[in-house]
Structure formats: structure tokens, C-alpha cells
C-alpha positions as CSV (number, residue, x, y, z in Angstrom):
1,X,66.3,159.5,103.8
2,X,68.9,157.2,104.2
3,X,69.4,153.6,102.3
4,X,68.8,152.0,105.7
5,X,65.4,154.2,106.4
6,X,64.4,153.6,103.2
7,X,64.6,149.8,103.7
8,X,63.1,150.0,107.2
9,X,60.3,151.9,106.1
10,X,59.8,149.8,102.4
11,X,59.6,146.6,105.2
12,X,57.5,148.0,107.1
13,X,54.8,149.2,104.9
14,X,54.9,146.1,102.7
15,X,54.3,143.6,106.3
16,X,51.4,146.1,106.9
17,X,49.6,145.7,103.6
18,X,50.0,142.3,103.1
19,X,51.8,142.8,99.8
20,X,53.5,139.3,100.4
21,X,54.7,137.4,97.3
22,X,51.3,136.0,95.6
23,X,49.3,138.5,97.1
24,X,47.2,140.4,94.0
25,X,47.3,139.8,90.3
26,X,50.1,141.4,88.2
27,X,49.5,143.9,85.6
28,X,50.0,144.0,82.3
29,X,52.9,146.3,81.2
30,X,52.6,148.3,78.2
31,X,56.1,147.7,77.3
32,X,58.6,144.9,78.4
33,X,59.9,145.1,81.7
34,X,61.2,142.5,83.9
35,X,59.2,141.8,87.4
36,X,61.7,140.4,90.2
37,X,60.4,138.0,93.0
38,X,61.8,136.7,95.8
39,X,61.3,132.5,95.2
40,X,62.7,131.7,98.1
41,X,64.3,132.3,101.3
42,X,67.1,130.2,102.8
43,X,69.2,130.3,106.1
44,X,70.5,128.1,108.9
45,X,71.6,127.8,112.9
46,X,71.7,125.7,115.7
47,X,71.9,128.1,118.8
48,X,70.7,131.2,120.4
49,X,73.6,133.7,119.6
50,X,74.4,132.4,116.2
51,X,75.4,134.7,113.4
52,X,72.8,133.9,110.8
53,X,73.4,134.7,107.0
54,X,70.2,135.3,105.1
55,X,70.0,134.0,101.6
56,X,68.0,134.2,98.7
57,X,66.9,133.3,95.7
58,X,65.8,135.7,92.8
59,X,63.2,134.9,89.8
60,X,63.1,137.4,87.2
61,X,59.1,136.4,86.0
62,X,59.2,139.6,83.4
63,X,59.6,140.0,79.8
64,X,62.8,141.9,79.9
65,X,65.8,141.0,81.9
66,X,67.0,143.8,84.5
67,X,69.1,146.4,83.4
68,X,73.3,145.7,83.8
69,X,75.0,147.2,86.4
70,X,72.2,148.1,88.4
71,X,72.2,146.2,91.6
72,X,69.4,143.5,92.3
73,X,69.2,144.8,96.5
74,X,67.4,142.4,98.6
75,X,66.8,143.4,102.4
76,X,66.0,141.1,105.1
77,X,64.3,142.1,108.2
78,X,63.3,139.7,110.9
79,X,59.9,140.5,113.1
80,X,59.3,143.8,111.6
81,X,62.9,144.9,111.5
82,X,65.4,145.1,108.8
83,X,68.6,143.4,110.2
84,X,70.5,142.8,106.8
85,X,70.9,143.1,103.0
86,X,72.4,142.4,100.2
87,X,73.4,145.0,97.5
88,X,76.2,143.4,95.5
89,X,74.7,141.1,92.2
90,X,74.8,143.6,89.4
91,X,74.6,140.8,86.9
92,X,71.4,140.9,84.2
93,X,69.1,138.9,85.2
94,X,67.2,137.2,82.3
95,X,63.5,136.4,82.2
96,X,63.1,133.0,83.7
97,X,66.3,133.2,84.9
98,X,66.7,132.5,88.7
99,X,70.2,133.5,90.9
100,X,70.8,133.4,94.7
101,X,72.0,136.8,96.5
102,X,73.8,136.2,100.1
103,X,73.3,139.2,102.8
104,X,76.4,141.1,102.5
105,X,75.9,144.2,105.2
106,X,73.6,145.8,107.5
107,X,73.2,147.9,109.8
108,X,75.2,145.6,112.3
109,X,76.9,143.6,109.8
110,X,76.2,141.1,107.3
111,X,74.6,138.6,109.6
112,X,71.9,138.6,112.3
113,X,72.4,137.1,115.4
114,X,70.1,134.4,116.3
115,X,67.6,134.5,119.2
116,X,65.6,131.9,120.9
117,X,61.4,131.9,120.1
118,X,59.1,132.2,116.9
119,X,60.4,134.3,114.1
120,X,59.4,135.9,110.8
121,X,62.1,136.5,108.2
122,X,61.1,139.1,106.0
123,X,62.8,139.5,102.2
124,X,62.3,142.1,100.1
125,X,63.9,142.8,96.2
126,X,64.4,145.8,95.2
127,X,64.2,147.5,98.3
128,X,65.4,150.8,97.2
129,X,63.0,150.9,93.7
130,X,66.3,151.2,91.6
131,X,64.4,148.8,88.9
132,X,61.3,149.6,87.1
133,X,59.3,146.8,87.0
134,X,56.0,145.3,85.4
135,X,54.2,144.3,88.9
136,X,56.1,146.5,92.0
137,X,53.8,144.4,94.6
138,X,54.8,141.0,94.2
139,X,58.4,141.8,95.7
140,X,58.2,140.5,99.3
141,X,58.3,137.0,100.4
142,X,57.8,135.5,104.3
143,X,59.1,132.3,105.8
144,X,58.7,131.4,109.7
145,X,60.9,129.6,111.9
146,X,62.0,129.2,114.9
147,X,65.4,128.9,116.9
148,X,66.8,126.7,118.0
149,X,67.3,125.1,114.9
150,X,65.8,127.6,112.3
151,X,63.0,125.5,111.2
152,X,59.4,126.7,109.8
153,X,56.6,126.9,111.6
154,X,54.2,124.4,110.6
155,X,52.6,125.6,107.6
156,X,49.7,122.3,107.8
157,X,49.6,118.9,105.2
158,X,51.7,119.2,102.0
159,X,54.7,121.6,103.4
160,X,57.5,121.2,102.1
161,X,59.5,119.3,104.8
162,X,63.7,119.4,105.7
163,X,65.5,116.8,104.4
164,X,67.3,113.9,106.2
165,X,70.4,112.2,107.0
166,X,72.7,115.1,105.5
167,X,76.3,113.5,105.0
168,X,79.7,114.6,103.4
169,X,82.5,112.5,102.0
170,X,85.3,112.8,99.7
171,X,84.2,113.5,96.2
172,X,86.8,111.1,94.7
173,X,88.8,108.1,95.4
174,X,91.8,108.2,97.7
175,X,94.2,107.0,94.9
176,X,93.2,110.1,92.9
177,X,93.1,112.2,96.0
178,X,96.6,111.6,96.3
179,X,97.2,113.0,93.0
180,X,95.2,116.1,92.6
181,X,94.7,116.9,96.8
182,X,91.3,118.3,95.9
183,X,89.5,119.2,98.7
184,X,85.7,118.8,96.9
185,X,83.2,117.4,99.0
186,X,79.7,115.5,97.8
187,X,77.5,116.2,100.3
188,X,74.1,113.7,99.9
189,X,70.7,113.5,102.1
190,X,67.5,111.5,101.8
191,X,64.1,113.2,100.6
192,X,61.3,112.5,103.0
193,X,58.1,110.7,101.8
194,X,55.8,113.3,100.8
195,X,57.7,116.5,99.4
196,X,56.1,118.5,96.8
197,X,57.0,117.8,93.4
198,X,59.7,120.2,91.8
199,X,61.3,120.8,95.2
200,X,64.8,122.1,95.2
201,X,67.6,121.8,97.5
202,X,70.1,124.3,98.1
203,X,73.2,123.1,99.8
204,X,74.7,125.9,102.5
205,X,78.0,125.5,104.1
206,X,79.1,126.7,107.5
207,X,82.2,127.0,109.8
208,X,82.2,124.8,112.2
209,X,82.9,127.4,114.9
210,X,80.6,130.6,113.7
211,X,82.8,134.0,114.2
212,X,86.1,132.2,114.5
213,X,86.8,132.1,110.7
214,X,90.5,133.2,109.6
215,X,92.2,134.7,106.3
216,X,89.4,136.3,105.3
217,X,86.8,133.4,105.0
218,X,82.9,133.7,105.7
219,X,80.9,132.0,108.6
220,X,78.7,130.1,105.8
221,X,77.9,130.0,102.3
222,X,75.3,129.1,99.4
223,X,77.9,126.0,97.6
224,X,74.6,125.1,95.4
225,X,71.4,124.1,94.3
226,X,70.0,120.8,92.6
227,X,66.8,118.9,92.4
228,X,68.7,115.7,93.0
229,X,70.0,114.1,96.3
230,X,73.8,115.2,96.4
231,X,75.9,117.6,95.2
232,X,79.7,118.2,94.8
233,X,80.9,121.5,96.2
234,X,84.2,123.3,96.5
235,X,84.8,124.2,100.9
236,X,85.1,127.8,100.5
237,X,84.7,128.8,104.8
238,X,86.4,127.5,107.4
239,X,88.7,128.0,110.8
240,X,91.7,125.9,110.2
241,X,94.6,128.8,109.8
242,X,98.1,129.0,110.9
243,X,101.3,130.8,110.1
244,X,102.0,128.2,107.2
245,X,98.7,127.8,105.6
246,X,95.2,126.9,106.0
247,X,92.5,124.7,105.2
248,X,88.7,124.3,106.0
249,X,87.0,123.4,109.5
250,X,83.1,122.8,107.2
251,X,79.7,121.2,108.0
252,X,76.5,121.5,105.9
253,X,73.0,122.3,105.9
254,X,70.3,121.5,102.5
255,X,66.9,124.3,102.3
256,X,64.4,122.3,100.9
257,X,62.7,125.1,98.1
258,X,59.1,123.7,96.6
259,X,57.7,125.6,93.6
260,X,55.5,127.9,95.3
261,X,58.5,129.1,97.0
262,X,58.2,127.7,101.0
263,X,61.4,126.8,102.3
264,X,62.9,124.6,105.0
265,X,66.3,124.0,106.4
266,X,67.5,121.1,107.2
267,X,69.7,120.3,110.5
268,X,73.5,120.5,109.6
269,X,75.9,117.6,109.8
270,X,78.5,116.0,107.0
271,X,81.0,117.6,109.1
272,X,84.6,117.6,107.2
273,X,88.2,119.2,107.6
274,X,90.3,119.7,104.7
275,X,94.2,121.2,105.0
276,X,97.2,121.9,103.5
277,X,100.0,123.3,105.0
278,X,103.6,123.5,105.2
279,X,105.0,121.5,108.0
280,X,109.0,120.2,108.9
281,X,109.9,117.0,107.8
282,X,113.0,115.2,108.4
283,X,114.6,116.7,105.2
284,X,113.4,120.0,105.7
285,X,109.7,121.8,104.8
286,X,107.1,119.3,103.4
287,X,103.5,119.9,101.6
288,X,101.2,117.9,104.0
289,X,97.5,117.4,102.8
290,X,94.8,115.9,104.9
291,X,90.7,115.1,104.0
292,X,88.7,113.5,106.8
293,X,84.8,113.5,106.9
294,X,83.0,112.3,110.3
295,X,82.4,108.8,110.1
296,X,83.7,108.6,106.8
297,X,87.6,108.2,105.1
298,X,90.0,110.2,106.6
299,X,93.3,110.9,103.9
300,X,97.1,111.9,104.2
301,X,99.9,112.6,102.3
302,X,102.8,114.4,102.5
303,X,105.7,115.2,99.9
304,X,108.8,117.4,99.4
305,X,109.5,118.8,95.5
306,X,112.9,118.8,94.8
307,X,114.5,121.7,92.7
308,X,117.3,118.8,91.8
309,X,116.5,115.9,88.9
310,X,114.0,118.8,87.5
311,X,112.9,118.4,83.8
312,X,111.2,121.3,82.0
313,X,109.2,121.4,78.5
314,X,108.4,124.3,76.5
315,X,105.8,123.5,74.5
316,X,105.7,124.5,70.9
317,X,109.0,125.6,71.1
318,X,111.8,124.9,68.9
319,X,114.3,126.5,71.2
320,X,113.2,126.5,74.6
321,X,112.7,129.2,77.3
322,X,113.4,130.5,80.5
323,X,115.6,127.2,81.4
324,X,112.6,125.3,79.8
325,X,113.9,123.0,77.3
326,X,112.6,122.6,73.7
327,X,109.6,120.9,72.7
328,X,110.0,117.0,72.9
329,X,108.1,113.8,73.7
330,X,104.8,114.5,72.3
331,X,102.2,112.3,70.3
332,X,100.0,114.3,68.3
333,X,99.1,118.1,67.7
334,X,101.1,121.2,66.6
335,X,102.9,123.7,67.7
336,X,101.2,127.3,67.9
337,X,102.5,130.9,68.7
338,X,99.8,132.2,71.3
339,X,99.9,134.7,74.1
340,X,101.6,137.8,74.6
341,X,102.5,139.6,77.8
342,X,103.7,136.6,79.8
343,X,106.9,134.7,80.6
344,X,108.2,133.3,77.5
345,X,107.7,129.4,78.3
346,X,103.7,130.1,77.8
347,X,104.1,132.3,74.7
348,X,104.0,129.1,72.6
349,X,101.9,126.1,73.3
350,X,101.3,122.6,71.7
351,X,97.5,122.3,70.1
352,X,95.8,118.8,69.8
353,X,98.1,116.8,71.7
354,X,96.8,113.5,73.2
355,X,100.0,112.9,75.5
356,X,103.5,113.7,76.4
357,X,105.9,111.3,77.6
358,X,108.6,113.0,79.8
359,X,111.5,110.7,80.8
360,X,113.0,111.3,84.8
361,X,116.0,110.3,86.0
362,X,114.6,107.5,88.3
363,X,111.3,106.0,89.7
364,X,109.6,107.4,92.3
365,X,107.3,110.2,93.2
366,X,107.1,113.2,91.2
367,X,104.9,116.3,91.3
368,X,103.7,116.8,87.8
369,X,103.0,120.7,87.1
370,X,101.3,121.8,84.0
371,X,100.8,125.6,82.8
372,X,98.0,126.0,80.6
373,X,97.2,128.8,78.2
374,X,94.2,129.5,76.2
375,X,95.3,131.9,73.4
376,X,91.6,131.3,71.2
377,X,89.1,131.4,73.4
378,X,87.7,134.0,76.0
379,X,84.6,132.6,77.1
380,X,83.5,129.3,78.9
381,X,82.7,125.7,77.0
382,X,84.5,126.5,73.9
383,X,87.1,124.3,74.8
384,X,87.1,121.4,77.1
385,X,89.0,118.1,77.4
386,X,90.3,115.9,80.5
387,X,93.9,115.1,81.2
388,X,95.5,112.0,83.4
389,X,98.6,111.2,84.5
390,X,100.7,107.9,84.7
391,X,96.7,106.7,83.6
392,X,95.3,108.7,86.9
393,X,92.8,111.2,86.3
394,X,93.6,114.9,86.7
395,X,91.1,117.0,85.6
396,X,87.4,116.1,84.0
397,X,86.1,118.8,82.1
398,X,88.7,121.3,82.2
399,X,88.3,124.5,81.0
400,X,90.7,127.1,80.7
401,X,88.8,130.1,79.7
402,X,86.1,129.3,81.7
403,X,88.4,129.5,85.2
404,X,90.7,132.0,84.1
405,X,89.9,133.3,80.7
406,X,92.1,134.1,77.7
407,X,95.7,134.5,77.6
408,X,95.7,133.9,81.4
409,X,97.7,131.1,83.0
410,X,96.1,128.1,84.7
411,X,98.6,126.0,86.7
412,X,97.5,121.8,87.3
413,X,99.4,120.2,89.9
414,X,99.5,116.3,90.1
415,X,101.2,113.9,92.5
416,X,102.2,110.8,91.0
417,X,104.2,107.6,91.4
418,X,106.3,106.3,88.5
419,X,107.0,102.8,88.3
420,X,109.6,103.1,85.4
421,X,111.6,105.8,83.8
422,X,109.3,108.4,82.7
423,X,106.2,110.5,83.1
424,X,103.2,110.1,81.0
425,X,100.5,113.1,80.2
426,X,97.4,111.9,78.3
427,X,94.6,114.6,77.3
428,X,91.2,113.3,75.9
429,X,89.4,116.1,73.7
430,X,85.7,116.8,74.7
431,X,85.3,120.3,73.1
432,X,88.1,121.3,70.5
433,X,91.1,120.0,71.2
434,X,93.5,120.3,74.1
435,X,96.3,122.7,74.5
436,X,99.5,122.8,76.8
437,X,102.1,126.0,77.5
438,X,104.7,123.9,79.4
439,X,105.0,121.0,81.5
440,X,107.6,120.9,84.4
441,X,108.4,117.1,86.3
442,X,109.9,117.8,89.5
443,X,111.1,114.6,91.7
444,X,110.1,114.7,95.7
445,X,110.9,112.9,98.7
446,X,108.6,112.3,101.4
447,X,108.8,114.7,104.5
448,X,108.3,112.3,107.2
């Protein structure tokens, strides 16, 4: 029998006994085994003939977390037929430990295109039995809804109910979006009177044009979960693409998830356009960088590095590499002989520093770059600071190993205006102490 047969089949039989999640008591297993549940379903459209992308989230409520590298499948069937799944999380899952699985394929595709009426979204985890598992009935979980709009059906007084008023704005101030260009969002909404305690919300973001998504990018997205009222997520879809770059074309959607595991999108709005492209300027190509939110601050910039009035610091190094000059201008730290097997100007860093000061040959705007190298530490959290430039904030909570891992460059790019002759680096030490490869200070023009 086939994977897809097998799912059809597994749906199909569950729907007709009524093995939905809740539905009999678990057994007691004679020796520890986990017991994965489906807590919760999540998905979003607007429109008959929407591509929808079923999500959802896994609770491992065994004693023993599921084995490694053995995939966590989840298929989803709507009305009695399995339309897609997902097969890819291989991850352990501890006990107690929750994680949210996105349809990745199906017999058509990854998503399932929307029609108008009353629907019932089936999920099912471990579809395939590749897991042995305490309790093998409590696997399937049921949400209703109908399109257009994706929404429940009315499950009576005390349903967890979609939120309201979902927005999305610039996660930072325009003066330090002109530094760093970072594209994150905080999307917010407002929890109706009435929702169950412990309810969760799990923030989804869509392409604002479904199926016209470029360079590779999906239609929508889980960006996160919270028990709060906003989050801050990185745009990761979009349609904005063109020969010289690309940005994001977003808008976003929060499931409301009580405890017992009913879910409820909400409509989508917070709609939002991030991009950054090359463009001709007067003096040639230019880095443009736009934000804009709907109804909210729109932002611009634009900016031209120069190759000319360059200066470049190898730090740690007595003599300099790779037309980096030696170490100079630092308060603080020491230098320390680190990774192997790349270009000579990160083989040596400087360890504890609290700031650089780099002189330049005039005022004006320069694009800071820093290449960062963690030669100690291979996992996330073991070391953490924040660096600022010219007294701007850069990064909060950086973390080298924990977005690139050890020995592995990690390049920070910083916009900045400089009022007097020279360019200041600060780094504030939250876990361990900071650490810098090399720093390069490269003046621009502006493009237009």
C-alpha cells in the first residue's frame, strides 16, 4: 500500500470510529513511551480558490520523547479526504514538549485549495505508525470552519473566539531602522472579552497575492506563537522580486489555541512591504531600503559604499591580514588566536572588548560592517552581548553560535552618520564577553 493509501485509509477509519483527540482513556504503558497528540490545528484564507496551508501543533503527553530522526508525519484531510501532509520534523520531541509542523506535500501539493461551504479539517500524527506509542487512539484532532473566511463553526458559549484588530508596524524606531534596515515586523491584536484562560495565539503570515510568490518563497507561514498580545517576527514570504533583488509583499493572520485544543483564525490584515534592492542613482548603483505598514510609518533610505576612504581592522592581530590593517583603537579585552579554515582576517579576534574607536577620513555616512567569529562556543546562549554604533543600537541579544554556530562567520551591517572624525563600536556583555574578527568602515554617498 502506498504512503498516500495508507493515510487515506488511517483518515478514514479514525473519522468512522470517532477516535477524535479526547475520545477514550489512555493506557498505561508498561515501559516509557511517548504518546503524540495533535493540540491544535491552525490555517487561514479569505476566498474560494485560495491555496490553504494546514498547520499544526504537536504535544508529546508521554513519558519518553520520540525517537531522533524518525519523522513526526501529520496528514490533513478535509471532509473525509486526505489533501495534505507533512513529513519533514525529525527533531525529538520531549515529553511536554509542544512544536508546530507546516503541510509540506500532498497528493496535489503542499496546500489545498479553498472551496466555498462548511468544512471539517481533519489532522492526524503519526499517520503512517512509524512511532510506538503509549495510547495509538488519541492521535486525531477535528476543527470546523467555513470559507469564506476559514472560521469555526460555532462550537456554543465559552469557544474560544478569533481575535481582533490584527495590526503590523515596524518593530523599531526609524532612526535605528536607518542603521540596521531590519525588516522585523510586531504584529499586535486585541483579545476579545471572554476567551478561555491559557489561550494561545499563533501568528501566520501570508503573501499578499497567494501563488504569485518569487525566489523560492512560500504562500504563508507559522512566524510564532505567544500567550501575549503581539509578537515580533522576521517576513519570511512575499511577491516583491526583480532582477536586482527582492523584498516581502506580507499580511497576517493570529489562530487563537485554548487549552483543550479548539482553534480559531482570525481575519488577516497588518498588511506590510519590506525591500531592498539595487537601483541607479546619480553616481551609479545604490542600496535602496524601504518598510511601509498600512496605515502606519512608511521608511526610506538609500546609500552607495564607497571602495575609496576604506579603513580595515584585523582584530587580534599584530600584523594585519588580507589588506586588513593591524589591531588598533580598542578599549578593553585581548587578543585571541581562534578559527581555522577561513580567510586570515577572522583567524584572530579581540575577546572582551567594550568598544573600538575607528578614525575616517571625514564626516559623513558610513556603512559600518563587522565579521564576527565564535571560536569557543558551538551551541546557543553561551555567549551573548549587544553592540551599538556612534551610541545607535545594532544588535540586542546577539548570538553568534546560536545563528551560525562555531567557527562560522556572522557579518553585521550598520548605517551610520558621523558627526566628527571617527567611528565608534560599543559592545555591552550579557553572557560571557563579546568578541570581534574584524571590523571594516566603508564611506558612502547617497544614490539619489
Amino acid at each position: 500500500m502506498t504512503a498516500t493509501a495508507r493515510r487515506t485509509t488511517l483518515v478514514t477509519a479514525v473519522a468512522g470510529l470517532g477516535l477524535v483527540a479526547g475520545a477514550g482513556a489512555a493506557t498505561a504503558a508498561p515501559v516509557a513511551l511517548p504518546d503524540l497528540v495533535v493540540s491544535g490545528i491552525s490555517a487561514v484564507t479569505t476566498t474560494p480558490g485560495s491555496p490553504v496551508t494546514f498547520a499544526a501543533t504537536l504535544t508529546n503527553r508521554g513519558t519518553a520523547a520520540t525517537p531522533t530522526g524518525v519523522v513526526q508525519g501529520v496528514a490533513f484531510s478535509v471532509d473525509g479526504h486526505v489533501v495534505t501532509w507533512s513529513a519533514d520534523r525529525r527533531t525529538s520531541l520531549a515529553p511536554g514538549a509542544s512544536a508546530v509542523v507546516r503541510a509540506s506535500g500532498g497528493p496535489a501539493g503542499s496546500t489545498w485549495t479553498a472551496t466555498a461551504g462548511p468544512h471539517v479539517v481533519t489532522a492526524v500524527v503519526d499517520d503512517v505508525f512509524r512511532i510506538r506509542e503509549s495510547d495509538e487512539r488519541n492521535n486525531s484532532r477535528t476543527l470546523g470552519f467555513t470559507v469564506p473566511g476559514l472560521v469555526p463553526v460555532a462550537s456554543g458559549a465559552g469557544a474560544v473566539q478569533p481575535v481582533k484588530a490584527v495590526t503590523a508596524a515596524p518593530a523599531t524606531s526609524e532612526t535605528t531602522w536607518r542603521v540596521t534596515h531590519d525588516d522585523a515586523l510586531a504584529v499586535s491584536w486585541t483579545v476579545p472579552a471572554g476567551q478561555p484562560a491559557g489561550t494561545r495565539y499563533t501568528v501566520v503570515e501570508h503573501a499578499t497575492s497567494p501563488g504569485t510568490s518569487c525566489a523560492g518563497r512560500p504562500d504563508s507561514a507559522v512566524a510564532g506563537t505567544t500567550t501575549g498580545t503581539t509578537l515580533t517576527v522576521d517576513p519570511h514570504v512575499g511577491d516583491t522580486c526583480s532582477g536586482h533583488g527582492g523584498g516581502h509583499d506580507t499580511w497576517y493572520s493570529v489562530t487563537s489555541t485554548d487549552p483543550a485544543g479548539g482553534s480559531v483564525p482570525s481575519v488577516a490584515s497588518g498588511s506590510c512591504s519590506s525591500y531592498r534592492n539595487a537601483e541607479f542613482g546619480a553616481t551609479g548603483m545604490v542600496d535602496a531600503f524601504t518598510l511601509s505598514c498600512t496605515g502606519g510609518a512608511s521608511y526610506a533610505d538609500h546609500a552607495q559604499a564607497l571602495s575609496t576612504d576604506a579603513v580595515r581592522i584585523d582584530a587580534g592581530s599584530a600584523t594585519g591580514a588580507n589588506g586588513y590593517a593591524a589591531d588598533r583603537g580598542s578599549t578593553g579585552g585581548q587578543a585571541y588566536a581562534s578559527a581555522t579554515g577561513l580567510s586570515a582576517e577572522l583567524t584572530t579576534s579581540r575577546w572582551g572588548f567594550s568598544s573600538y574607536r575607528v578614525p575616517v577620513a571625514s564626516p559623513g555616512r558610513h556603512l559600518v560592517r563587522l565579521h564576527l567569529v565564535d571560536p569557543t562556543f558551538a551551541t546557543a546562549g553561551r555567549r551573548v552581548f549587544d553592540l551599538a554604533v556612534n551610541g545607535t543600537p545594532v544588535r540586542t541579544g546577539l548570538d553568534i553560535a546560536g545563528t551560525v554556530g562555531r567557527n562560522a562567520e556572522l557579518v553585521v551591517d550598520a548605517y551610520v552618520d558621523t558627526p566628527d572624525a571617527a567611528v565608534v563600536v560599543t559592545a555591552t556583555r550579557r553572557v560571557d564577553n563579546p568578541i570581534v574578527a574584524s571590523i571594516e568602515v566603508l564611506a558612502t554617498t547617497p544614490g539619489y
